[in-house]
C-alpha positions in Angstrom: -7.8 -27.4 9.2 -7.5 -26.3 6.2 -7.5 -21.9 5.2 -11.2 -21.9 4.0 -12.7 -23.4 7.2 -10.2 -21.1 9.1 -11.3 -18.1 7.6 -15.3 -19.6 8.2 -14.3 -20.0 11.7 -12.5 -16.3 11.9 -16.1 -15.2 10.9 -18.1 -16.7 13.0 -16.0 -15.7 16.1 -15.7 -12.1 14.8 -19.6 -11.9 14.8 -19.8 -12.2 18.1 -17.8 -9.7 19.0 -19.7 -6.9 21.4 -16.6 -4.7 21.7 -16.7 -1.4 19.3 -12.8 -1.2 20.3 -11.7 -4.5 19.3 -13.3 -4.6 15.8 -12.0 -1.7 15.2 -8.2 -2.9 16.0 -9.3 -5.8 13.1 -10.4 -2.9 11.2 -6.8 -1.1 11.4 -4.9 -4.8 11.2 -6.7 -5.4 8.2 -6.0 -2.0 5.9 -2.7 -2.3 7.3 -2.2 -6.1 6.1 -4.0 -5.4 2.6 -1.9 -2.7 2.2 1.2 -4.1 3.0 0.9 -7.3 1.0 -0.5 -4.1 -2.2 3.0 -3.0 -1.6 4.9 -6.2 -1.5 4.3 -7.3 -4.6 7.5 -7.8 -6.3 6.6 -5.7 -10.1 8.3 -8.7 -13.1 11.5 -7.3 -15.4 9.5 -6.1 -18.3 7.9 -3.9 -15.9 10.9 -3.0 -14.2 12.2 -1.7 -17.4 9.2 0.0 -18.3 9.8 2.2 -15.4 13.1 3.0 -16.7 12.2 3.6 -20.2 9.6 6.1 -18.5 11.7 8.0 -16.4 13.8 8.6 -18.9 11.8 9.8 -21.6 11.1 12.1 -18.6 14.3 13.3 -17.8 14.4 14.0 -21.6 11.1 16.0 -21.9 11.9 17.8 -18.3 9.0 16.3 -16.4 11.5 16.1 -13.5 11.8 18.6 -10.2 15.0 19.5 -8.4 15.3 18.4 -5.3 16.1 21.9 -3.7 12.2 23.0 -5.5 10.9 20.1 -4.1 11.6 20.9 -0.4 10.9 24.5 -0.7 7.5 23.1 -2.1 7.1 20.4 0.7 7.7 23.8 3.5 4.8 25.9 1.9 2.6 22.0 3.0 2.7 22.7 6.5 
């Protein structure tokens, strides 16, 4: 069977669902599956080194914080 008539099948079956509970564990499964794959994807060299290039020009025009500022920030959050 091949993904599209799996996925046809998926929706047909999820249709009939009466449960308020178990669409909304699909619910959570799915954010938590499109977010994860979001996060997965592997970024290519040039943009790796874009990154760098970025953070450095940072460092040099002091857009950075120091960690000790940081936590006392992160206590004032709670």
């Amino acid at each position: 069977m091949d993904l599209q008539t799996r996925k046809l099948n998926f929706i047909q079956d999820f249709l009939k669902l009466e449960s308020e509970k178990t669409i909304a564990q699909f619910e959570k499964l799915l954010r938590n599956t499109v977010a994860n794959e979001e996060e997965l994807n592997p970024m290519t060299v040039d943009e790796f080194h874009k990154r760098i290039n970025k953070s450095l020009e940072d460092v040099k025009n002091g857009k950075v914080t120091d960690a000790n500022d940081l936590l006392t920030e992160i206590e004032k959050w709670s």
